[in-house]
Each structure stands twice: as C-alpha cells, then as structure tokens.
N, C-alpha and C positions, 0 to 999 in steps of 0.2 A: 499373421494374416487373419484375416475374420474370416468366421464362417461361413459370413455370408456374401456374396458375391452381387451385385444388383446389372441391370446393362438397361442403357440410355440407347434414345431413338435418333440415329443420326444419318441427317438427312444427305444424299448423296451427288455430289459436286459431278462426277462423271460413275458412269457405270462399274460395278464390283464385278473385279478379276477374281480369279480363286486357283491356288496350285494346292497339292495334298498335306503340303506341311504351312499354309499361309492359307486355311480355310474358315472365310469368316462367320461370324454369327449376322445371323439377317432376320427381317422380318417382310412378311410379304414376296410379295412377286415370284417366280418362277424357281424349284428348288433347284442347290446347286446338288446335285448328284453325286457320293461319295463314290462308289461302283458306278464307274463307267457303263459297263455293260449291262447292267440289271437295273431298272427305274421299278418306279411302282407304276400298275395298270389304273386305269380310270373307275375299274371295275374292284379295287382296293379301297377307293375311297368315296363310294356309295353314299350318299346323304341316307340315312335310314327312315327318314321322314318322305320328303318328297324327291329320292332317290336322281338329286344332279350330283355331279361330280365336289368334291368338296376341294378348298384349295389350299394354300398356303399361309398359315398364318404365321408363323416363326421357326426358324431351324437354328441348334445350336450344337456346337462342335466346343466341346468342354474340356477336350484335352489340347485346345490351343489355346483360347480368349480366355473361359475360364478355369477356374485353380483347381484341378481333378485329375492327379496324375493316375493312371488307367494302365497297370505294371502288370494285370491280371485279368482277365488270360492274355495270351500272346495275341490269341483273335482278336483282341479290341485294344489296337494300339493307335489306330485310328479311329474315332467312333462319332457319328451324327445323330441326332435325334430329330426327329423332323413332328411337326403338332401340324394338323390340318383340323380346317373344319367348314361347315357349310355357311355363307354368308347371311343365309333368310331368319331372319332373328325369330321368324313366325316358328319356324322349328325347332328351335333351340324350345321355345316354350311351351312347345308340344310333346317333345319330348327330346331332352337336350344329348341323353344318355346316346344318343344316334345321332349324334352331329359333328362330335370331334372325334377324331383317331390319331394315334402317334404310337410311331416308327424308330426301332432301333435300326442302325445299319452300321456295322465294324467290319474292319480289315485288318492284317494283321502286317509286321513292318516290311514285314518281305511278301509280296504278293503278286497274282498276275500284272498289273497294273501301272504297279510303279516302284522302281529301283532306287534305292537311294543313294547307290554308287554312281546311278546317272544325273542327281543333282533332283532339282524338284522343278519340273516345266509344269507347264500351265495341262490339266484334265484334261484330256480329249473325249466327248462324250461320243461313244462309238451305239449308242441308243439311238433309237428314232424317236422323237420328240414329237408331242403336242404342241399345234403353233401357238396357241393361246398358252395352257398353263403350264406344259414344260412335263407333264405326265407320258408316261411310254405310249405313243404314235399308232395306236396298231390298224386306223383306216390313215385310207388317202383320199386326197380331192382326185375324183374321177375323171376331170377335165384336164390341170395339169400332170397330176399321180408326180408331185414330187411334195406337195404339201400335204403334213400330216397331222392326226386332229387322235386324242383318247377318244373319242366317244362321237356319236351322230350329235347328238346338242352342241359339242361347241363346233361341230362342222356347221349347223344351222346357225349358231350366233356369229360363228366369222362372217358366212355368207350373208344373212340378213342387215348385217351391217353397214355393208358392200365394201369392205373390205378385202375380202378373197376373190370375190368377183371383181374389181379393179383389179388386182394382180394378175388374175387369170390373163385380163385384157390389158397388162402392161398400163394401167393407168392409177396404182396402186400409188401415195404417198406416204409418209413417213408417221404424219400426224393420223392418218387413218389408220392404219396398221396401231400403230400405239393406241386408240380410241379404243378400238375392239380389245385389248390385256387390259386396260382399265376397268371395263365392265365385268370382267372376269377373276381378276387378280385384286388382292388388297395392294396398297402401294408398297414402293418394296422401301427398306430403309437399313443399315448396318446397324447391327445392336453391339456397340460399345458397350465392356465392362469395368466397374471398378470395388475397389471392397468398399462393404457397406463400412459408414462410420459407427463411430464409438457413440454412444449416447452423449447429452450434455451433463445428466444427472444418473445419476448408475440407476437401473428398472429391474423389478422382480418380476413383471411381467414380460420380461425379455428372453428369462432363463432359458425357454422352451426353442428360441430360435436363434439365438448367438451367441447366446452364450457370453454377455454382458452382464457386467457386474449389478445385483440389485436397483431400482429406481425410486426417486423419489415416492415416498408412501403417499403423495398428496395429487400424484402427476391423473390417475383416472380420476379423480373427483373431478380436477380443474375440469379435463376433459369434456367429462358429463357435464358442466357448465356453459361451456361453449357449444355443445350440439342441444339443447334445451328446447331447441325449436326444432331437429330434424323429426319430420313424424313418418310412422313407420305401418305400412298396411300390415295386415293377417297376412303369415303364407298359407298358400296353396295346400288345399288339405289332402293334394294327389304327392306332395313332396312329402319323403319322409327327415322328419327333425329329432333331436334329441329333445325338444322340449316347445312347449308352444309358449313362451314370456317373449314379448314381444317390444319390451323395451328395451333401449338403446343399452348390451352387453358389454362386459367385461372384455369380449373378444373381438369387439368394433372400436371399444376405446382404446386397446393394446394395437389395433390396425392403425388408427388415427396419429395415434404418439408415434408409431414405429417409420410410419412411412413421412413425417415430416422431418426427418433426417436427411431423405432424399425427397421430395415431391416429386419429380421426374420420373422417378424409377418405373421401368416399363415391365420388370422382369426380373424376379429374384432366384437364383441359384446357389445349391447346397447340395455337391453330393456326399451327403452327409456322411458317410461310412468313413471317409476318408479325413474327419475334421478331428474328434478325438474319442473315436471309438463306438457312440452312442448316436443315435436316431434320432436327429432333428424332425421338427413338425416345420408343416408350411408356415406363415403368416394368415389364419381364418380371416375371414372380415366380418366373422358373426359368432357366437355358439350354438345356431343353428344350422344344421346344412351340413355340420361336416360327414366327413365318410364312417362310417363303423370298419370294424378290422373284414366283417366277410366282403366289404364292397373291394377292398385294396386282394385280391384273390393271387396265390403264389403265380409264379413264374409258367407255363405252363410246360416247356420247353425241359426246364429242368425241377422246376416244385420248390424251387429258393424265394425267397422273401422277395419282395416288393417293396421300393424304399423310395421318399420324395428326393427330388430331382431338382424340380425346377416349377417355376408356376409364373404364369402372366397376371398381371395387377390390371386393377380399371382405368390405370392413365393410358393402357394401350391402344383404348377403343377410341383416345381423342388424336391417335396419329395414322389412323383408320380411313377417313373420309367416309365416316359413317353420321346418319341423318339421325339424332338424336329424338327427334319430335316426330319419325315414323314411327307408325302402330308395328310394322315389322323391321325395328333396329335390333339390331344383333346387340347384346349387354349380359355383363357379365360379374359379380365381384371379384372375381380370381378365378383362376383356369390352372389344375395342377397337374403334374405328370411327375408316375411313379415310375419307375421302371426298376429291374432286375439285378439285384443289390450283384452278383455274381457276373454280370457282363455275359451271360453265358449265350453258346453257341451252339446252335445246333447239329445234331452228326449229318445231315442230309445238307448242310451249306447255306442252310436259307438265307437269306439277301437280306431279309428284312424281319424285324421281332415287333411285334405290335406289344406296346404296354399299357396302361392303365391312366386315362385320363379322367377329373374328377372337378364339376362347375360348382361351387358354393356362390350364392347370392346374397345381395346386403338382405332384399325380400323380394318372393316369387312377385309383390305386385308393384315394385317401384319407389324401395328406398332406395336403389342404384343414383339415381339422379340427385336425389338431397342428397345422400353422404359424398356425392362426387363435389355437390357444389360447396359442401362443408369445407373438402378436401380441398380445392382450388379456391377459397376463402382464406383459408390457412397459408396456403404457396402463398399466396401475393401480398398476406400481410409479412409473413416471413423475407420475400424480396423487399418490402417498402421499408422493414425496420434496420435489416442487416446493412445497403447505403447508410442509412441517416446513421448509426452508429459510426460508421468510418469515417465520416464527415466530419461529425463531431471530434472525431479524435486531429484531425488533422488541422482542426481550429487553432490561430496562435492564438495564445496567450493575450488576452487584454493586460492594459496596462496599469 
C-alpha cells in the first residue's frame, strides 16, 4: 500500500448519510459531528481578522476512508479531524495565521454514544445546531424560539435574506432556505480516497514523500522547460522564507512532476508514523514558505510531537465556487495539518484538540494562478494524449 493516500471531489447524487463506523470524508457544507452531544461553538472558530464565524472547509475520518489504523490509545478508536477557515481571501492576506483552525475529536470503541453490540444506526445529533452552518445553536430566533443560529451574524444573514422571516410566516421555500447555506457554507462534496500511484520513471525527488523508488535524473530539467514562461513576483517581505530566489524551485518542480500522477487530487493523506517508522514531509509547492520546526510547536496537551497529517492541494479551490478574478478570493498553494503524533487525550475529557495548521504559497503576490494554469495545461495535455494512445492501439492492422 503507498504511503500515500490522495482523495478526489465527488460530487453528490443525493445527500450524505453518516453512521459511526460508515463516516465519510467530506468537504464543505455543514460538519458531521463525531460526539453527538459536544459541537464546537461559534465562538471557537473566530476569524481572527475580521472576527465572523469561520466555516467548513473539509473533515476527514482516517480510520475509515483512509489507511491509518489508530490501535493507540483506546481514546481514539474513532477519530475526526475537522480544517475550518474563513472564506474572505482579504484575510487570509492579512494575516492568514488567523484564518484557519483544526480540530481533533476521538472516541473510544465503547462509549456514551454508541454500542457496538447494538449494530451501527444512523448518529443522532442530541446538540442544537446552527441553521446555517451546523455549529452548536446557543441563540434562538425570538419570534419562533425553535430556530437556532451560532452567533447574531448568521441570525442577521438568515434574516436579511428573508429566509427566516418566510418561515417565521409559513412562506419559507426550499430553494430559499438552501440560497441562505450557500452564502455561508463552501459546497459540500464526499472526498473519495485512493492510493497515490507509482511513478512512471522511479524520482529521487520523491524520496521525502512516498517513498518511491529514485526518478529519472532528467524529469526536473524537462520540467523547468515547460514552466519557462510561469513568472513569479517578489514575496511579501511581512512573510517569513528560508530564502528569497525567487525562481521557479526544485520544490515546485518536485510539486508539478508529483501531482500529474493524479491531476485531480484535492487532498493528500500520510499519517505518517504508521507507514514505516519515519516522518514523512508534506508535498511543498515552493522552497519557500515552508514552516521551521519552532512553527510545528509540541502537542500542548501532552508535549508529544506534532506530525503532518494531511494537507489540501490548489485543485480544491476549483471545486470551491470561488471567483478567481476577485481582489478578495480566497487562494492558497497547500493548506497542511499537523497534528498529535500520540492521539492523545486529555485527563479533563476535552471534546475537541485544536492542532496545527500551516498555508505555504506558490508567492505572496500571485504565482498561485500561473502555476495552477501550468497545472491544468498539463491535466489536459495528459487526458488528450492518454485517448489517442488507446486509439492507436486498437487500430487494425493495415494490409
């Protein structure tokens, strides 16, 4: 099995059920809650910028979809990760370090919860819920007092919308109610896993993330041939980097080679400890940007190491419904999450372990959109040749 695990955006024919042993990975829309009874508050997930609520951008349950058996501790025999973050790309670029948060939350096999002698029924969320983003409820609409909102803002965006105010007065419809979670939520989608492939030419620049055999010695040159024309601004002299060369890196062209295996790929997963023995790195998309060891800071909970996880790729921002040509789009190279090599759990029961999220960019001022358009230059030469090869093959024989 590879090390490395990727998960595709798959779009959803009817709405995603979830019991505790068939809980899926998703992106967007409304979290599915692993503990019933304990949500996170609104008041959790604070934009640190312009302080609105932050929402949902992908939850992943690693001990079902992906390959991460979790034998240690008993506490996390169930275990979700949940990534949030705030949708105003203006903040991300103000300061991004305040825009994303992610959530440990384990259970252990035998719990309040759920029995396993009684089979696995469908979660009953005994929480009160925000109508919009599915965050713990704690106002009510004062008019009917059975609908509940995280926060005054999305009480005001329901209403402003006239959303709530139709329901109040019984003339709420279906497409309005939905209208109002679209402006608020990313769309939601099942993140499908599968393992990464094999290279085609064995990569020395692989070593560090799959642990694939050596690659062709020629594969970055070609590379650097084909990006010849991405041009790349100065970053941000508020970001700190390990170097300021500002030409297209060893660790964009190991990004480029790596991810046209899968072009798709929305989301690559490694819990690394469990592969064979040693510390896998993310996939960088520069060798600028990355983190130093004081940024990835111990566990606080217990002082255990901090270890990559999982990290979202920039094809996720094209299943987003995000306005690329806004001055405030939200963008990203990669979005990684560290978390708690130990699983560990804390003696007071906490519901929820916040770990370590960390944005690396192509460049603070807008290599994101060339290297994406490089990247989606690539897919489609890659779908136009892979046909006409089969085609070929299937040709009879002239005579």
């Amino acid at each position: 099995m590879s090390a490395v695990q990727l998960g595709f955006a798959e779009p959803l024919d009817e709405p995603l059920t979830y019991t505790i042993d068939d809980f899926p990975n998703k992106i967007g829309g409304k979290p599915f809650w692993l503990n019933p009874e304990k949500v996170l508050k609104g008041d959790d997930l604070k934009c640190g910028v312009c302080e609105k609520t932050m929402v949902l951008l992908l939850q992943t349950n690693p001990s079902k979809q992906f390959y991460t058996p979790e034998d240690e501790p008993i506490e996390a025999y169930h275990r979700v990760l949940y990534l949030f973050c705030c949708m105003n790309g203006t903040c991300h670029k103000t300061r991004w370090r305040d825009c994303f948060k992610a959530f440990r939350s384990q259970l252990p096999q035998i719990n309040p919860y759920f029995n396993p002698a009684e089979g696995t029924p469908a979660i009953e969320i005994k929480a009160r819920l925000c109508h919009l983003c599915g965050l713990d409820g704690s106002k009510q609409c004062a008019r009917c007092k059975t609908t509940r909102y995280c926060s005054r803002e999305h009480q005001l965006l329901d209403w402003n919308l006239g959303t709530h105010k139709a329901q109040c007065t019984g003339t709420a419809t279906a497409s309005s109610v939905s209208s109002a979670i679209k402006n608020v939520l990313f769309p939601e989608y099942e993140l499908v896993s599968e393992d990464e492939p094999g290279a085609d030419k064995p990569s020395a620049d692989d070593d560090d993330v799959s642990g694939d055999e050596d690659e062709d010695e020629h594969a970055d040159a070609a590379l650097e041939t084909k990006l010849a024309n991405v041009q790349i601004e100065e970053p941000d002299a508020n970001e700190k980097y390990e170097d300021t060369d500002v030409d297209v890196d060893k660790a964009f062209l190991r990004f480029q080679n790596r991810i046209l295996r899968e072009p798709e790929q929305v989301v690559r997963y490694s819990r690394i400890s469990y592969v064979d023995g040693h510390d896998l790195e993310p996939l960088f998309v520069s060798d600028i940007g990355k983190p130093a060891a004081e940024d990835i800071t111990p566990c606080p909970h217990c002082n255990g190491r901090r270890t990559f996880e999982f990290q979202a790729m920039p094809q996720l921002l094209n299943v987003l419904n995000i306005d690329h040509y806004s001055a405030d789009a939200l963008d990203w190279g990669t979005v990684i999450v560290y978390s708690c090599l130990a699983n560990c759990q804390p003696a007071d029961g906490q519901p929820y372990m916040e770990e370590i999220v960390w944005r690396q960019m192509f460049s603070e001022h807008g290599m994101g959109d060339s290297a994406k358009a490089a990247l989606e230059r690539e897919a489609a030469l890659k779908k136009v040749v892979a046909p006409a090869a089969s085609a070929e093959e299937n040709l009879p024989e002239t005579a």
